[in-house]
C-alpha positions as CSV (number, residue, x, y, z in Angstrom):
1,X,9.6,27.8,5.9
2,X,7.7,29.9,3.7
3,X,6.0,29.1,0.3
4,X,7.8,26.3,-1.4
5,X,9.8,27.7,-4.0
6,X,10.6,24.0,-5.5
7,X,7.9,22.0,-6.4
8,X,7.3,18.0,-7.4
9,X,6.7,19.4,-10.8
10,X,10.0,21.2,-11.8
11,X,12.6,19.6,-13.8
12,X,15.9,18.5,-12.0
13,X,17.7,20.5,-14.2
14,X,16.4,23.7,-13.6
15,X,16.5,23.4,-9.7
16,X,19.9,22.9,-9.9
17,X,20.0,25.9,-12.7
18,X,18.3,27.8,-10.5
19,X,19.6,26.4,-6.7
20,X,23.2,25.1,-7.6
21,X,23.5,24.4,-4.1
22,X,21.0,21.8,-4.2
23,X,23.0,19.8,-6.0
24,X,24.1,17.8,-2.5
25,X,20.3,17.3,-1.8
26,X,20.6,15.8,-5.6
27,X,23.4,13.4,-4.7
28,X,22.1,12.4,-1.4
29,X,18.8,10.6,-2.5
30,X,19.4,10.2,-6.7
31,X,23.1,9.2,-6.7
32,X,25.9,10.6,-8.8
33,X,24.2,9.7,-12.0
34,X,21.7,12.3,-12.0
35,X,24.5,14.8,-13.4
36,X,25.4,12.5,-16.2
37,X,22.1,12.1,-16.9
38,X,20.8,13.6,-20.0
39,X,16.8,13.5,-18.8
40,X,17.8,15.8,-15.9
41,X,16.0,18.4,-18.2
42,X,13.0,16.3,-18.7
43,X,12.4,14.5,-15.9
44,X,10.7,16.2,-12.9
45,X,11.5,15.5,-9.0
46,X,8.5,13.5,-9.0
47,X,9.7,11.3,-11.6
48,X,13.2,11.1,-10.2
49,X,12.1,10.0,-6.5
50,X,10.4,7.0,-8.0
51,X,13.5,6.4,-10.1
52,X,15.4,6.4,-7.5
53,X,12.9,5.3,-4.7
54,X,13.3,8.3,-2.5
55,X,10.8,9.7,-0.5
56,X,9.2,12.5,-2.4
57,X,7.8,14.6,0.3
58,X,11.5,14.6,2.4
59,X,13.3,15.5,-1.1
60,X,11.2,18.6,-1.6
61,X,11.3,19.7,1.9
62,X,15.1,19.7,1.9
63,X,15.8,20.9,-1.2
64,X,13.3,24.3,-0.1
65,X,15.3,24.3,2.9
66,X,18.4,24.5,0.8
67,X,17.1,26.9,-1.0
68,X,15.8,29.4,1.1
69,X,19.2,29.7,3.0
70,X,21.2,30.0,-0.1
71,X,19.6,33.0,-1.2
């Protein structure tokens, strides 16, 4: 995998703007709720692991791997 296009950082929202087919990588580790959820476009990834208690690092790196074979 190359440069990470998604990053701890961005906001949930705009990933899944931006990568809609992240949204499984989404419902695997946060749940259904995070598409309710109004903070989905100010909370970050980082924020939303600990929410959720997902592992940060294996979020990213499947939602990067999503992403570079959707495009």
């Amino acid at each position: 995998m190359g440069e990470r296009k998604i990053t701890k950082e961005m906001f949930i929202g705009t990933v899944l703007r931006e990568y809609p087919e992240t949204v499984r990588v989404f419902r695997k580790y946060f749940g259904k709720s995070c598409f309710d959820c109004p903070g989905q476009d100010h909370e970050d990834i980082e924020f939303g692991s600990a929410m959720h208690n997902a592992d940060m690092d294996a979020v990213l790196n499947e939602l990067n791997e999503v992403a570079d074979k959707g495009k």
